[in-house]
N, C-alpha and C positions, 0 to 999 in steps of 0.2 A: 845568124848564129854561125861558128865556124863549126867547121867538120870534126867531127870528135878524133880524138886521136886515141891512143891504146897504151895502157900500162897494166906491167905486175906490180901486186900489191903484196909483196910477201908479208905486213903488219907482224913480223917478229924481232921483238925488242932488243936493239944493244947492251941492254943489261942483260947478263947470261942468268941473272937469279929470278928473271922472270922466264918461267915455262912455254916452250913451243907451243904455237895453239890456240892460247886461251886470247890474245887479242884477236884472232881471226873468228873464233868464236862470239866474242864480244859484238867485232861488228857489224857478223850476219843478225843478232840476235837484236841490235840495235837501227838497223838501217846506215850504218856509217861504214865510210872506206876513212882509214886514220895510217898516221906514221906515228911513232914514239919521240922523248924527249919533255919529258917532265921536266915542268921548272920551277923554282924558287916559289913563285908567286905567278897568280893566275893574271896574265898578259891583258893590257887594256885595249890590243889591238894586234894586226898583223906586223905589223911594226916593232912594236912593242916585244911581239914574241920572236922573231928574224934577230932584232937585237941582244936580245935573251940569253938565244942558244946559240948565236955567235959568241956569247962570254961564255957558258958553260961547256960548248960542246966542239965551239971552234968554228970558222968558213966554213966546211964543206958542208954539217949537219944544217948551218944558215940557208946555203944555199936551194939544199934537198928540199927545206923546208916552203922555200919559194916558189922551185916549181911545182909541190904537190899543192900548194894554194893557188898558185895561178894555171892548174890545168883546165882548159876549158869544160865548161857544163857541158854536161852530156857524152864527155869522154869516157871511152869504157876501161873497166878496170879487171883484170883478172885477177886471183887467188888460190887457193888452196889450203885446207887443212890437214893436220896430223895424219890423215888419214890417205890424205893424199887424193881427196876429190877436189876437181877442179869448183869453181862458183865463178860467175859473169856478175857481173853490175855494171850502173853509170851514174856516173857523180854526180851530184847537184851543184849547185853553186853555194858560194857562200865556206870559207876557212872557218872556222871556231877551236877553242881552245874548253876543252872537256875536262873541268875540274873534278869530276865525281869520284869518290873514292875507288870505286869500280875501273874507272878508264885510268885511273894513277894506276891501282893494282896492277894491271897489265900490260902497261907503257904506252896505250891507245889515247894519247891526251890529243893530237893537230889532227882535226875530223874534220870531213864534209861529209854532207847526206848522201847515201846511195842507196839505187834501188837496185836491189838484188834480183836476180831469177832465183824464187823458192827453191829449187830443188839443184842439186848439182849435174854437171855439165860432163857428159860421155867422152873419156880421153879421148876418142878417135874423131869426135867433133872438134875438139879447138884446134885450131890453125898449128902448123909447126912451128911457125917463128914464138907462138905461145908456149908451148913446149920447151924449144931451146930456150927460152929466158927462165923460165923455172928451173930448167937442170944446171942451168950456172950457180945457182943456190944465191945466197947473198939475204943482204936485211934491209936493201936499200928500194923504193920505190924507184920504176925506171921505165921510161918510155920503150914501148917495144916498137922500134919504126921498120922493120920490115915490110916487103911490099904486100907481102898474103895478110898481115897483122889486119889491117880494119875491114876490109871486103870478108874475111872470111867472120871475126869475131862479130860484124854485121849478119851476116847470113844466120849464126847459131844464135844471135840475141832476138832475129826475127820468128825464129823458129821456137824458142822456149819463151818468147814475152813479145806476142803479137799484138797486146792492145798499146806498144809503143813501137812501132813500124821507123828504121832507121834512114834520114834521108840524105844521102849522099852527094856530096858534089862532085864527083869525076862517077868512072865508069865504075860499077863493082864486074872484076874479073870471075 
């Protein structure tokens, strides 16, 4: 298995008529880490959907689309809701396309499974490079490749969900 890598998930929709929130909420409530991008008709594959929203939404939403399907399992994902608490998860595997009238509602349609830490995560726990990608704001999922990113979000995902112990391949600093 490769080494997980680390991403914010801000899960807020480029439709401005959908509410700050309510997908973040969805996909703690769900067990999913998701991006937005409803389309026409519900995709018969990864493929199918890349193709999709290259016509409705253009390359670049194509391409976001790619790397949040092809991020490796088990890579962690940070959050935050309206409120402004942090949440940890790690992805499962597996892309899907969430027709439910629920995940349309809130533009939470490109999902993978995540398991969340139930409870939220003390801002003075997550790492800083976690931080500075949250304070650049944005709607886009985005690799946080800093060097403190996975060693530290390691140590806090050990520390709030130890019946899944992280195993690293280089040193954690």
């Amino acid at each position: 298995m490769p080494e997980p890598e680390v991403f914010r998930a801000p899960m807020r929709s480029h439709d401005d008529n959908v509410p700050a929130g309510v997908a973040v909420d969805r996909a703690l409530e769900h067990g999913v880490c998701g991006i937005g991008g409803r389309l026409g008709a519900p995709p018969t594959s990864l493929s199918d959907a890349i193709f999709q929203t290259d016509a409705t939404y253009g390359e670049r939403a194509a391409r976001r689309l790619e790397r949040f399907a092809g991020a490796s399992e088990g890579s962690f994902v940070w959050t935050r809701n309206v409120y402004d608490f942090l949440w940890l998860g790690r992805i499962g595997d597996g892309w899907s396309y969430d027709a439910d009238p629920g995940a349309w509602a809130v533009d939470l349609v490109h999902v993978r499974l995540c398991d969340w830490i139930p409870t939220p995560i003390p801002w003075d726990q997550a790492p800083p490079s976690v931080h500075a990608s949250l304070a650049r704001g944005g709607r886009n999922w985005q690799r946080i490749r800093a060097a403190d990113a996975l060693p530290g979000t390691a140590r806090v995902w050990s520390r709030y969900h130890p019946d899944a112990p992280v195993q690293l391949t280089r040193a954690v600093g």
